[in-house]
Each structure stands twice: as C-alpha cells, then as structure tokens.
N, CA, C and O of each residue as an XYZ file, in Angstrom:
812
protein
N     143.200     67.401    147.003
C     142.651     66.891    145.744
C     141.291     67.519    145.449
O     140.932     67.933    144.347
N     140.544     67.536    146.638
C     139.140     68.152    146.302
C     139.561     69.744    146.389
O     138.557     70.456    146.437
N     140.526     70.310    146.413
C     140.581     71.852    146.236
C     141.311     71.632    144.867
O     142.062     72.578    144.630
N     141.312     71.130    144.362
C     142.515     71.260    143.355
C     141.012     70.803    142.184
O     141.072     71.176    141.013
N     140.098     70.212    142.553
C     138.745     69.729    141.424
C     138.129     71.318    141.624
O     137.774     72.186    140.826
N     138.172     71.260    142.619
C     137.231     72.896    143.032
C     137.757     73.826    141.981
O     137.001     74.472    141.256
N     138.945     73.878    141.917
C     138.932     75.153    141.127
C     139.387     75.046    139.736
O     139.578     75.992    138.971
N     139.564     73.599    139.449
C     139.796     73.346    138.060
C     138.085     73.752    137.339
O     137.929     74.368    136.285
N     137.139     73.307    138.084
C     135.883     73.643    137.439
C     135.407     74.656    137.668
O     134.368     75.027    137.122
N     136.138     75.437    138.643
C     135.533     76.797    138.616
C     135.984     77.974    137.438
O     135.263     78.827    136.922
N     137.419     77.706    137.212
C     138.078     77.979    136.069
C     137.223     77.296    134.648
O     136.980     78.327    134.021
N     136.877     76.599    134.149
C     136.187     76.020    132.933
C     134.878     76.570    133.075
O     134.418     76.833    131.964
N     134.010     76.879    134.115
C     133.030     77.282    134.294
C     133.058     78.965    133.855
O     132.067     79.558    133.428
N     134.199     79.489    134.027
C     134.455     80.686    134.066
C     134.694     81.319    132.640
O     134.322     82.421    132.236
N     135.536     80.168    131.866
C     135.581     80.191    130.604
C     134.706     80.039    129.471
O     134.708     80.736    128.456
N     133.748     78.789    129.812
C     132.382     78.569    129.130
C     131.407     79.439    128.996
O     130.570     79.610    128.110
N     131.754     80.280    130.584
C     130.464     81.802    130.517
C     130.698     82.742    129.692
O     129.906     83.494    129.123
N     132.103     82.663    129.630
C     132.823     84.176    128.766
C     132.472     83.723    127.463
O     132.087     84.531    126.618
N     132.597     82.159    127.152
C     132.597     82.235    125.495
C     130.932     82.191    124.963
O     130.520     82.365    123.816
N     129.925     81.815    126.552
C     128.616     82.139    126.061
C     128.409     83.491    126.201
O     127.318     84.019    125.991
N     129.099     83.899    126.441
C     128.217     85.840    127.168
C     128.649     86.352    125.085
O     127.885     86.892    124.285
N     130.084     85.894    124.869
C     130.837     86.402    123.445
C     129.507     85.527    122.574
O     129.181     86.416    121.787
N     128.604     84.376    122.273
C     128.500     84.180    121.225
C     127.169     84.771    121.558
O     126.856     85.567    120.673
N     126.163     84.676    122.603
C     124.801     85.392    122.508
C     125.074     86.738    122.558
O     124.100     87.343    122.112
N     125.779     87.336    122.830
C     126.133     89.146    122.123
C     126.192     88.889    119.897
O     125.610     89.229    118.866
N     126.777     88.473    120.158
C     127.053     87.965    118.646
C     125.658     87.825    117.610
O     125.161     88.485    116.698
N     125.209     85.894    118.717
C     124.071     85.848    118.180
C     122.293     86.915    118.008
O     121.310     86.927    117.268
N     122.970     87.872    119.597
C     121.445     88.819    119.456
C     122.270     89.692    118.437
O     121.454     90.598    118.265
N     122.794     89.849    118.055
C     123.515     91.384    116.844
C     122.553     90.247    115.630
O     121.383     90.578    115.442
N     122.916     89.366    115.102
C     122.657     88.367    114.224
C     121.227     88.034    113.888
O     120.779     87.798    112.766
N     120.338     88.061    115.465
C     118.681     87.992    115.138
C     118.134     89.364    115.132
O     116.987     89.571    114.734
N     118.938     90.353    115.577
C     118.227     91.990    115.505
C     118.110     92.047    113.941
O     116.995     92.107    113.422
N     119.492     92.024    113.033
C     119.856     92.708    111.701
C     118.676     91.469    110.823
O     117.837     91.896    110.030
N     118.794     90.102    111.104
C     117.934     89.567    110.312
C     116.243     89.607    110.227
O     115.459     89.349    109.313
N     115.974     90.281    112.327
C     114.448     90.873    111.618
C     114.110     92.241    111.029
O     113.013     92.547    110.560
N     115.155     93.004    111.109
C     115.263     94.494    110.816
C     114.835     94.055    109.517
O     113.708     94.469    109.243
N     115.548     93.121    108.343
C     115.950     92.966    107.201
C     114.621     92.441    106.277
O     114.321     92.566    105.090
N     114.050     91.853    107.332
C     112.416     91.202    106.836
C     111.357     91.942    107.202
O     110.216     91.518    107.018
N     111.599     93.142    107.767
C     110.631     93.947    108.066
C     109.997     94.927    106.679
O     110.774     95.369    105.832
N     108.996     95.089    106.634
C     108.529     96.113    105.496
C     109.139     97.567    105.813
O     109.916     98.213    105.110
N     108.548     97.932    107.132
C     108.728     99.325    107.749
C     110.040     99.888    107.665
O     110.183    101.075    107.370
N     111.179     99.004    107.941
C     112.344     99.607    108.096
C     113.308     99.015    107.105
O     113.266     97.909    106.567
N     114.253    100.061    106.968
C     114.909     99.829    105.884
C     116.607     99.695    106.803
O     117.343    100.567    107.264
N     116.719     98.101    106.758
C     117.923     97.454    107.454
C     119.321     98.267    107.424
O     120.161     98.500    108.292
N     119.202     98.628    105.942
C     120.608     99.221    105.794
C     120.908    100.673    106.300
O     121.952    101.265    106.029
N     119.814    101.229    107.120
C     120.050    102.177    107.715
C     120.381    102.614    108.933
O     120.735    103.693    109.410
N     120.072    100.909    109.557
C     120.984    100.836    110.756
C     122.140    100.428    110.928
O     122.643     99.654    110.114
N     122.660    100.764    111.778
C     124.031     99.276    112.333
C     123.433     98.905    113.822
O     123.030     99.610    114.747
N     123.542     97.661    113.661
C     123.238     97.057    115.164
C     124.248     96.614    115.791
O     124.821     95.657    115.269
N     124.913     97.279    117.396
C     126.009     96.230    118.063
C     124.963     95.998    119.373
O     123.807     96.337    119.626
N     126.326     95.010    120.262
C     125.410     94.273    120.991
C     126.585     94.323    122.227
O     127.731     94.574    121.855
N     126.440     94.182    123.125
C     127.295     94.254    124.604
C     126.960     93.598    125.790
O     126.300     94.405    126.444
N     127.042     92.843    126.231
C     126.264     92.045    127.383
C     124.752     92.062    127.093
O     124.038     92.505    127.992
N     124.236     91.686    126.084
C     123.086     92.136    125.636
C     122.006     93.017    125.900
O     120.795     92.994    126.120
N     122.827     93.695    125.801
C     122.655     95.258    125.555
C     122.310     95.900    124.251
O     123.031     96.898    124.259
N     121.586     95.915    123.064
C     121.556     96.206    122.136
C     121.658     97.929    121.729
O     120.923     98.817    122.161
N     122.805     98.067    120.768
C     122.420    100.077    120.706
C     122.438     99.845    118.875
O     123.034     99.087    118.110
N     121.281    101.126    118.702
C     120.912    100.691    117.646
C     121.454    102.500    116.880
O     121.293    103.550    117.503
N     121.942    102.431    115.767
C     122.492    104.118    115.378
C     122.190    103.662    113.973
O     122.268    102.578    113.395
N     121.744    105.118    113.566
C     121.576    105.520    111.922
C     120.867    106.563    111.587
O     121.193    107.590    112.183
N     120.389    106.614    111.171
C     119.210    107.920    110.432
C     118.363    107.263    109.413
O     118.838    107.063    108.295
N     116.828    106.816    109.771
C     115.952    106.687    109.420
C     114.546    107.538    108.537
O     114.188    108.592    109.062
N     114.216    107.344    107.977
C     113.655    107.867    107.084
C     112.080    108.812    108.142
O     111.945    109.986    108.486
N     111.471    107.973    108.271
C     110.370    108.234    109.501
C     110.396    107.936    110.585
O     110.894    106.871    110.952
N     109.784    108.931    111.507
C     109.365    108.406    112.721
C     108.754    106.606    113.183
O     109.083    105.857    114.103
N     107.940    106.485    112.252
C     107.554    104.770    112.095
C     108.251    104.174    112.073
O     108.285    103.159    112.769
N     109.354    104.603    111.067
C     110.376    103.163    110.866
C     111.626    102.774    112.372
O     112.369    101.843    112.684
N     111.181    104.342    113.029
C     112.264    104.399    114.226
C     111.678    103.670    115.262
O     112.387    102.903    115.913
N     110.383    103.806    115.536
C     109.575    102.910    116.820
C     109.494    101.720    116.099
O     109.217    100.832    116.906
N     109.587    101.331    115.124
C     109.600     99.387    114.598
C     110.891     99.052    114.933
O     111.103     97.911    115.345
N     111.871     99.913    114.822
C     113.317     99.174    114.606
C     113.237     99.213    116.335
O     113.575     98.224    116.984
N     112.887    100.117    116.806
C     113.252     99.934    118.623
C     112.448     98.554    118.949
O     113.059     97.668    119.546
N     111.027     98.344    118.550
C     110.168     97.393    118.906
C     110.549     96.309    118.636
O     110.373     95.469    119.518
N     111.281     95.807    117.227
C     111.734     94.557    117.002
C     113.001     94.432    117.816
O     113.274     93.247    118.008
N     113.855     95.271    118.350
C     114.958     95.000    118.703
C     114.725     94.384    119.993
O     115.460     93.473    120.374
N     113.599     94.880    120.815
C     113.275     94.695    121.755
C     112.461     93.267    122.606
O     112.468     92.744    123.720
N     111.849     93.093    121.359
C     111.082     92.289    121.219
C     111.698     90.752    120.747
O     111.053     89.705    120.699
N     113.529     91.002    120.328
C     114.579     89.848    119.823
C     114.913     88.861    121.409
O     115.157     89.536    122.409
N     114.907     87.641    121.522
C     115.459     87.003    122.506
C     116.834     87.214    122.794
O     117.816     87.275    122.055
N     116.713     87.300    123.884
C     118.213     87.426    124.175
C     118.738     89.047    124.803
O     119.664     89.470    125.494
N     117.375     89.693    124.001
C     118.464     91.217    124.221
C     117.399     91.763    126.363
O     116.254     91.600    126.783
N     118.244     92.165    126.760
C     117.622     92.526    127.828
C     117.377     94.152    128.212
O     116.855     94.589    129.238
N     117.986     95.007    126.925
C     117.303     96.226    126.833
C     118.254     96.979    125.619
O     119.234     96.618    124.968
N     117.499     98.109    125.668
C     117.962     99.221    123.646
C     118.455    100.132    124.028
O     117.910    100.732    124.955
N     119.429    100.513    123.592
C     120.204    101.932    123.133
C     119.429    102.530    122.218
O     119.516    101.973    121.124
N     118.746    103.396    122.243
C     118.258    104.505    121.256
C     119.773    105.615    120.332
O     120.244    106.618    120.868
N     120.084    105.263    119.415
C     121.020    106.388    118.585
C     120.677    106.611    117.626
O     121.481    106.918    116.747
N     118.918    106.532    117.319
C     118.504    106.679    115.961
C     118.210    108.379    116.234
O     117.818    109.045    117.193
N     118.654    108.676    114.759
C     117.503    109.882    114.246
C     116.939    109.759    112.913
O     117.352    109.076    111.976
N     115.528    110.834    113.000
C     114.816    110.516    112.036
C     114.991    111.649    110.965
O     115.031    112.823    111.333
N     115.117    111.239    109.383
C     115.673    112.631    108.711
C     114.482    113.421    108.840
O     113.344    113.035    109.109
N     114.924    114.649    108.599
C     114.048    115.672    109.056
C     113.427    116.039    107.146
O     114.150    116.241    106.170
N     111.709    116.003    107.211
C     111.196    116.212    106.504
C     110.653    117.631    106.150
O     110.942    118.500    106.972
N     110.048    117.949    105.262
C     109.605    119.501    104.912
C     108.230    119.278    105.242
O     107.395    118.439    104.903
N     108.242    120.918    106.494
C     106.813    120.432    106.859
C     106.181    120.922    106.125
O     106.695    121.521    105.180
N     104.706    120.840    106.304
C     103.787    120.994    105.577
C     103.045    122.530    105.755
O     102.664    122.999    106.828
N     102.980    122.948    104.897
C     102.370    124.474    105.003
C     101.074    124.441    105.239
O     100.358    123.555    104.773
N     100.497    125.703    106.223
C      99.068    125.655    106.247
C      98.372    126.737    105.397
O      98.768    127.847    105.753
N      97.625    126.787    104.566
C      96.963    127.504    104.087
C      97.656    127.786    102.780
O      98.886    127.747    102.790
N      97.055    128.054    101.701
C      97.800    128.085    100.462
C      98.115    129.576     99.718
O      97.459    130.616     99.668
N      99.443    129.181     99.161
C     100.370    130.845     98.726
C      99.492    131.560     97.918
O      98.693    131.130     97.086
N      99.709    132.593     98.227
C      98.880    133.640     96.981
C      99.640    133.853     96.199
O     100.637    134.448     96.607
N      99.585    133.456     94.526
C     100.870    133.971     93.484
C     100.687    135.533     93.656
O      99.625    136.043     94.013
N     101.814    136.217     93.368
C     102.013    138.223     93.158
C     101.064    138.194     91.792
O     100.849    137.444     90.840
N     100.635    139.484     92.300
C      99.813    139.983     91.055
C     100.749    140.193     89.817
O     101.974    140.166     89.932
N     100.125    140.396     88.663
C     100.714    140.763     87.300
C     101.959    141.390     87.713
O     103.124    141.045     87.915
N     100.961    142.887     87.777
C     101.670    143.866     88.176
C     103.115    143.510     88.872
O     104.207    143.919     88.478
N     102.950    142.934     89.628
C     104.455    142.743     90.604
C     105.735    142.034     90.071
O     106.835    141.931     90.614
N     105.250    141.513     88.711
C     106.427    140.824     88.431
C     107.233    141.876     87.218
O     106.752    142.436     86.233
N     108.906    141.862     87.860
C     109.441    142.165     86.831
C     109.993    141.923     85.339
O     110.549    140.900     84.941
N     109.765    142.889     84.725
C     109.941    142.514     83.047
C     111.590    141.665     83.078
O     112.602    141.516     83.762
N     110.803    141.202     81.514
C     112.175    140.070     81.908
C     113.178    140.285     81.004
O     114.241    139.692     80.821
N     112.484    141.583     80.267
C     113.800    142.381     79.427
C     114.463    142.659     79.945
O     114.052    143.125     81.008
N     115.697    142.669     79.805
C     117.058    143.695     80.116
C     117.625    142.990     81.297
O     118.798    143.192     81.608
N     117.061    142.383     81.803
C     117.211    141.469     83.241
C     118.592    140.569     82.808
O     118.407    139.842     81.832
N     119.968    140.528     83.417
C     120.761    139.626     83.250
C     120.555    138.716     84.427
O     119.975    139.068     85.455
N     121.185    137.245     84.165
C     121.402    135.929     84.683
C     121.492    136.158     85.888
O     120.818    135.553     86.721
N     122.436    137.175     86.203
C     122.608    137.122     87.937
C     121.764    137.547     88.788
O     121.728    137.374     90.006
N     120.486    138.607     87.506
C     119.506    138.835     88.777
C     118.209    138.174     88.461
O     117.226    138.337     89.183
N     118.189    137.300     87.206
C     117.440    136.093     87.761
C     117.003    135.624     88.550
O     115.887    135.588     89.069
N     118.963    134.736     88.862
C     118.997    133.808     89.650
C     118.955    134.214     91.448
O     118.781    133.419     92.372
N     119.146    135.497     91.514
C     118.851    136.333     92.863
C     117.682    136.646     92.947
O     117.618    136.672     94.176
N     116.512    136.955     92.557
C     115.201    136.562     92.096
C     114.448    135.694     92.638
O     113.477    135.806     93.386
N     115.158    134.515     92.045
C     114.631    132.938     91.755
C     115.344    132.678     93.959
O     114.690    132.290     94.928
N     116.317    132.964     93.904
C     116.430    132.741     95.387
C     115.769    133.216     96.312
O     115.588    132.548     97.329
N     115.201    134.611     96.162
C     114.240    135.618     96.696
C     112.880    134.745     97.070
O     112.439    134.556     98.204
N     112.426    134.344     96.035
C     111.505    133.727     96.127
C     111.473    132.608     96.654
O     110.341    132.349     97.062
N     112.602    131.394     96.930
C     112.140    130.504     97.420
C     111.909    130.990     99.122
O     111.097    130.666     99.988
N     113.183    132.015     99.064
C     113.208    132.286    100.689
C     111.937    133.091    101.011
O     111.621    133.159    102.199
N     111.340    133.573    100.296
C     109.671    134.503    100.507
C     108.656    133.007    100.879
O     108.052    133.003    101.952
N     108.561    132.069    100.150
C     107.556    131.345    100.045
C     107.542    130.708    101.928
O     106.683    130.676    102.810
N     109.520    130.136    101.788
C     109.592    129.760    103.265
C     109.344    130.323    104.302
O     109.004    129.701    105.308
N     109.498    131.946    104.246
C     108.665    132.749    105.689
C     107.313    132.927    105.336
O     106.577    133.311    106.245
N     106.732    132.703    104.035
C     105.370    133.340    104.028
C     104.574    131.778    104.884
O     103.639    132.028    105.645
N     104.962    130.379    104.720
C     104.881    129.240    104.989
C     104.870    129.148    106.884
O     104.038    128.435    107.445
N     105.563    129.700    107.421
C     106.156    130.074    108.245
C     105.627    130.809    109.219
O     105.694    130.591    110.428
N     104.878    132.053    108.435
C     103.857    133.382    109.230
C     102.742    132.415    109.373
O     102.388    132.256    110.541
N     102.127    131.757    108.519
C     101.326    131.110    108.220
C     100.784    130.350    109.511
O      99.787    130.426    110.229
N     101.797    129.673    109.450
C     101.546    128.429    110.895
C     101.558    129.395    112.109
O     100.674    129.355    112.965
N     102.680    130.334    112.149
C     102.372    130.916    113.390
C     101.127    131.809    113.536
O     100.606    131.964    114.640
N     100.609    132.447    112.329
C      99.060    133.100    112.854
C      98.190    132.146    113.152
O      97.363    132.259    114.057
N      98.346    130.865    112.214
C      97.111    129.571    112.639
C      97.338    129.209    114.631
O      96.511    128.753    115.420
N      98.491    129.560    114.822
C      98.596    128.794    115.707
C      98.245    129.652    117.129
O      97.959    129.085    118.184
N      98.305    130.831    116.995
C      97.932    131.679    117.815
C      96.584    132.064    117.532
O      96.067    132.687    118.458
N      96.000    131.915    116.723
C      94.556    132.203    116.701
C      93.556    131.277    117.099
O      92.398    131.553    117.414
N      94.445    129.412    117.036
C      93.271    128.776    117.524
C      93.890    128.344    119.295
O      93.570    127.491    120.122
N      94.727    129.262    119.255
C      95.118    128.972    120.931
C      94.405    130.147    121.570
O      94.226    130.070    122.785
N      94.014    131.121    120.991
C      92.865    132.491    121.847
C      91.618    132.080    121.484
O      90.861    131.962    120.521
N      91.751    131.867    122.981
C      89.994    131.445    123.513
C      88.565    132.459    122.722
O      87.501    132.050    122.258
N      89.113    133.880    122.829
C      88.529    134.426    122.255
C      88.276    134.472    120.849
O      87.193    134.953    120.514
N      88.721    134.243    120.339
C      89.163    134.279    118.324
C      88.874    132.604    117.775
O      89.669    131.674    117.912
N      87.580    132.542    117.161
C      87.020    131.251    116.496
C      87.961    130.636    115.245
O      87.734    130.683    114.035
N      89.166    130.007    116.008
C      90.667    129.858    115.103
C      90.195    128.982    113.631
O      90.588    129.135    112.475
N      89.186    128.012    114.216
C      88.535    127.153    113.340
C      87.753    127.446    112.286
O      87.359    126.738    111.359
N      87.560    128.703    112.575
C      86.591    129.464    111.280
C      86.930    130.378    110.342
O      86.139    130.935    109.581
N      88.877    130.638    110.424
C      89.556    131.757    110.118
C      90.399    130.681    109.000
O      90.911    129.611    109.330
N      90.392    131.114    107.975
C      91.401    130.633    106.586
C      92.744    132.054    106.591
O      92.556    133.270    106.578
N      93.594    131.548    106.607
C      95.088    132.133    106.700
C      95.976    132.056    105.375
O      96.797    131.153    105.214
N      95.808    132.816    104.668
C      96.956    133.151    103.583
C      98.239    134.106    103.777
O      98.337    135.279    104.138
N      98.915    133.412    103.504
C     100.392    134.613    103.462
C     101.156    134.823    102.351
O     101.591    133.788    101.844
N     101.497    136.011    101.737
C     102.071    135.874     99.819
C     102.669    137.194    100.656
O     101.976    138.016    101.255
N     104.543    137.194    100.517
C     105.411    138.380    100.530
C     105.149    138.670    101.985
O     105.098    139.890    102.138
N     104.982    138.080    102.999
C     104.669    139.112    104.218
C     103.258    139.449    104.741
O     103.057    139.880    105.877
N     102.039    139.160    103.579
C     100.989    139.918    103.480
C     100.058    138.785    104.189
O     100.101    137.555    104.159
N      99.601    139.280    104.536
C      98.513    137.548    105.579
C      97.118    138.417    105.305
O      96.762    139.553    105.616
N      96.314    136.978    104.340
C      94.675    137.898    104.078
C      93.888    136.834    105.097
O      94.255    135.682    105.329
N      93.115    137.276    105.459
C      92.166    136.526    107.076
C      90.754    136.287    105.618
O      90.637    136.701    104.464
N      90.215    135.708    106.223
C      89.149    135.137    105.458
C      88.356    134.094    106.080
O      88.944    133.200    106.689
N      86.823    134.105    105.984
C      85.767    133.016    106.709
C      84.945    133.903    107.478
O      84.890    135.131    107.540
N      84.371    133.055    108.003
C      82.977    134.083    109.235
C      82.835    133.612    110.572
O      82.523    132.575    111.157
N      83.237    134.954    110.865
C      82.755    134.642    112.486
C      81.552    135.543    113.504
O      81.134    136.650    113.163
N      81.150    134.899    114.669
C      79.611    135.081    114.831
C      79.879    137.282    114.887
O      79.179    138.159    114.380
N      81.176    137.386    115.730
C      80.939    138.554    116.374
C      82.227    139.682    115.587
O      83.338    139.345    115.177
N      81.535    141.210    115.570
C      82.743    142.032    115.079
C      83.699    142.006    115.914
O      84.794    141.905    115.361
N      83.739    142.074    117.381
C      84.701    141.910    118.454
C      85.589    140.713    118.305
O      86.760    140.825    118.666
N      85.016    139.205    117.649
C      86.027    138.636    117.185
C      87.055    138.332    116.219
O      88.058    137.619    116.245
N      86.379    139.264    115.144
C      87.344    139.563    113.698
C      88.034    140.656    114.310
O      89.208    140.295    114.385
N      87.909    141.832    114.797
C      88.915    142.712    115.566
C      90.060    141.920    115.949
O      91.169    142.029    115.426
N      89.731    141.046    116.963
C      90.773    140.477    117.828
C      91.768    139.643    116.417
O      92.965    139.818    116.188
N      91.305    139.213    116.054
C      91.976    138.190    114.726
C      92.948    138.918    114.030
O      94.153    138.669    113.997
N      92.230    140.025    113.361
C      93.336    140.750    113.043
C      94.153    141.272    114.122
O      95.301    140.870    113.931
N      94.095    141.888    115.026
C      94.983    142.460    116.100
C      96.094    141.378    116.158
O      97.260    141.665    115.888
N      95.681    140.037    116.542
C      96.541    138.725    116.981
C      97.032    138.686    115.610
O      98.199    138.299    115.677
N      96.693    138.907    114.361
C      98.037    138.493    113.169
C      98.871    140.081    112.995
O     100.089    140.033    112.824
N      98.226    141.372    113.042
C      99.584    142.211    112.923
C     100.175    142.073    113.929
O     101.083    142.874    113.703
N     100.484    141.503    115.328
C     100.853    141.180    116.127
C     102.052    139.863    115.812
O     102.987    139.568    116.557
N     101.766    139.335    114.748
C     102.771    137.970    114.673
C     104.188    138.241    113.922
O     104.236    138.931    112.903
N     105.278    137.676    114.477
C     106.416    138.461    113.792
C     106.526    137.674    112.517
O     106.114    136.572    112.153
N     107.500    139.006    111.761
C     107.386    138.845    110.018
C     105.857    139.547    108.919
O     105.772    139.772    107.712
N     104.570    139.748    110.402
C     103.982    140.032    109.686
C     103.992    141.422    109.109
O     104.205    142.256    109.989
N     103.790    142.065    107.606
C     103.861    143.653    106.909
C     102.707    143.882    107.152
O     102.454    144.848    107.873
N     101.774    143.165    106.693
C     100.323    143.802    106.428
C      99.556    143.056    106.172
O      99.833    142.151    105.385
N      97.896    143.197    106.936
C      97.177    142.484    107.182
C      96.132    142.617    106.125
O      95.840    143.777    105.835
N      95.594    141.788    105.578
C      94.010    141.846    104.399
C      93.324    141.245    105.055
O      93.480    140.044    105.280
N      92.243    142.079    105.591
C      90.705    141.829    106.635
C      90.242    141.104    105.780
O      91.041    141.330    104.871
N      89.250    140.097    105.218
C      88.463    139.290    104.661
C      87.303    138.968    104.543
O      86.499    138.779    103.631
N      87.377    138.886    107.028
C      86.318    138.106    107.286
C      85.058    138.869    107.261
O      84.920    140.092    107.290
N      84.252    138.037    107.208
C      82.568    138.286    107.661
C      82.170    137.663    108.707
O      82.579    136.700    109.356
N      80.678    138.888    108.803
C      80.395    138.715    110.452
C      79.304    137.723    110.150
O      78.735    137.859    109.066
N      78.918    136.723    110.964
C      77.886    136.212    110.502
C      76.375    136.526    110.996
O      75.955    136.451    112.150
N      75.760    136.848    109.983
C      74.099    137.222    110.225
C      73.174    136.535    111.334
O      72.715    135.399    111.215
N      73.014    137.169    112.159
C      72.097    136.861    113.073
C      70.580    136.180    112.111
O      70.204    136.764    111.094
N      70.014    135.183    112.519
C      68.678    134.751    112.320
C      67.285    135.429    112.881
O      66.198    134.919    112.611
C-alpha cells in the first residue's frame, strides 16, 4: 500500500513539473515580448522571442547596435529566464565618410549634348561607384597616417575626388609631410597624390 502511495505521487509530481516547466517557458516568452513592447529603444516587432527550459533565444534584425544590447538586457533581466540566445543582427548602416568629396572641375564634365540615356545613366552609375572608393581611399589614408608614429595623422585633412587624394594642414617637420605623402601613394586605389601641406614656422 505504501509502494503503491509512493509512486502514485511520484507520478503527479512528475506531471505537475512538466505542466510547470510548459507554462513558465510560455509565461517567460509572454514577459520578454511584453517588455520588448514598452521599451522606447527597441522596436518589438523586430524580434521573435521563443523560450525552452527557460532558455530564452532571441532572432531578428534590428535597426542599431543599441536596440540589440536593450533587447539582450531586458531579456535577461525578465524573471524566470536563466540565460539568452543571441540570433540578433544589426542592419548594416552606411558608414560615414571621412573628409569631404571634391566636386570635378568644370572642365571634367561632359557636354550634355549629343549624350543619349544610356550613357547618362552609365555616368550617373560611374559616379556613385567613384564617390564609394573615393569614400573608401579616404578612411584608409586617415587610417594609416594616424597609426605612423612618425606622420602627425591629427594634423593632416584627407580629400579624395576620382582616385586623387589632396593632403592638406601643417606639420612641424619637411621629413614629416614626405612621409605622409609616401604613406598615401602607397594606399591602394590611390592615382595621384596633391601635396597641400605646410611646414610649420619655427618661432
């Protein structure tokens, strides 16, 4: 009789766990999506939240980096959950260019007589793809010039228009405008370099 109580309650015990383990999976899916939803930072409908032995995995594509560390933090931060699945990504934004385009001279632009539609619009494509490597040279001369110890990266202004990178600003020594230019015809994509800088006057 007492083996026969033994395992009648071990059985109900067994059942009660399963249907709590099923409703707090449930209920943490239920408090993740409703603080996601009241949050400013993140925008709810860009996740889906499931839940597994509370286990939370969180998937979507988010707008910013910010909104991706809030949605991990609140998830984390929900009772019940005892750790996060990361399946977010963040959409990828247009970075930001350093130093600003030089428009082509007069001269360089073609007449727009006689010109048909198709070479416009081959043109008009030319150019966006020029702006994106000139954008491009850009960061990589900034970025190698303030990584040489030698070359005052901080004092050098970087333009790029077609390939063409003009150096510009002052630095103390001629040995370090040498090097500056050397380090940008040195950078790939670059055609041709426009010296700028000045040396700066001794007191």
């Amino acid at each position: 009789m007492l083996r026969k109580s033994t395992v009648l309650l071990f059985t109900v015990a067994v059942v009660t766990l399963a249907a709590a383990c099923s409703q707090t999976d449930s209920g943490v899916t239920a408090s993740v999506k409703s603080k996601l939803t009241a949050d400013d930072t993140v925008k709810a409908s860009q996740i889906d939240v499931t839940t597994h032995d509370r286990v939370v995995s969180l998937t979507g594509t988010v707008d910013t980096a910010a909104a991706k560390a809030r949605a991990l933090e609140i998830a984390r931060g929900t009772k019940g959950v005892e750790s996060v699945v990361d399946n977010l990504t963040v959409r990828e934004a247009t970075a930001p260019t350093s130093g600003s385009e030089v428009p082509p001279p007069a001269a360089e632009v073609p007449p727009a007589s006689g010109q048909s539609t198709a070479d416009k619009a081959k043109e008009m494509g030319k150019d966006v793809g020029d702006a994106t490597s000139d954008a491009a040279i850009t960061a990589a001369v900034k970025t190698k010039l303030l990584g040489d110890t030698s070359t005052p990266g901080m004092k050098i202004d970087v333009d790029t228009s077609k390939g063409i990178v003009t150096l510009s600003g002052e630095v103390p020594t001629a040995a370090e405008r040498t090097n500056a230019v050397k380090i940008t015809r040195g950078t790939s994509g670059v055609k041709r370099v426009v010296d700028k800088i000045t040396i700066a006057k001794k007191n």
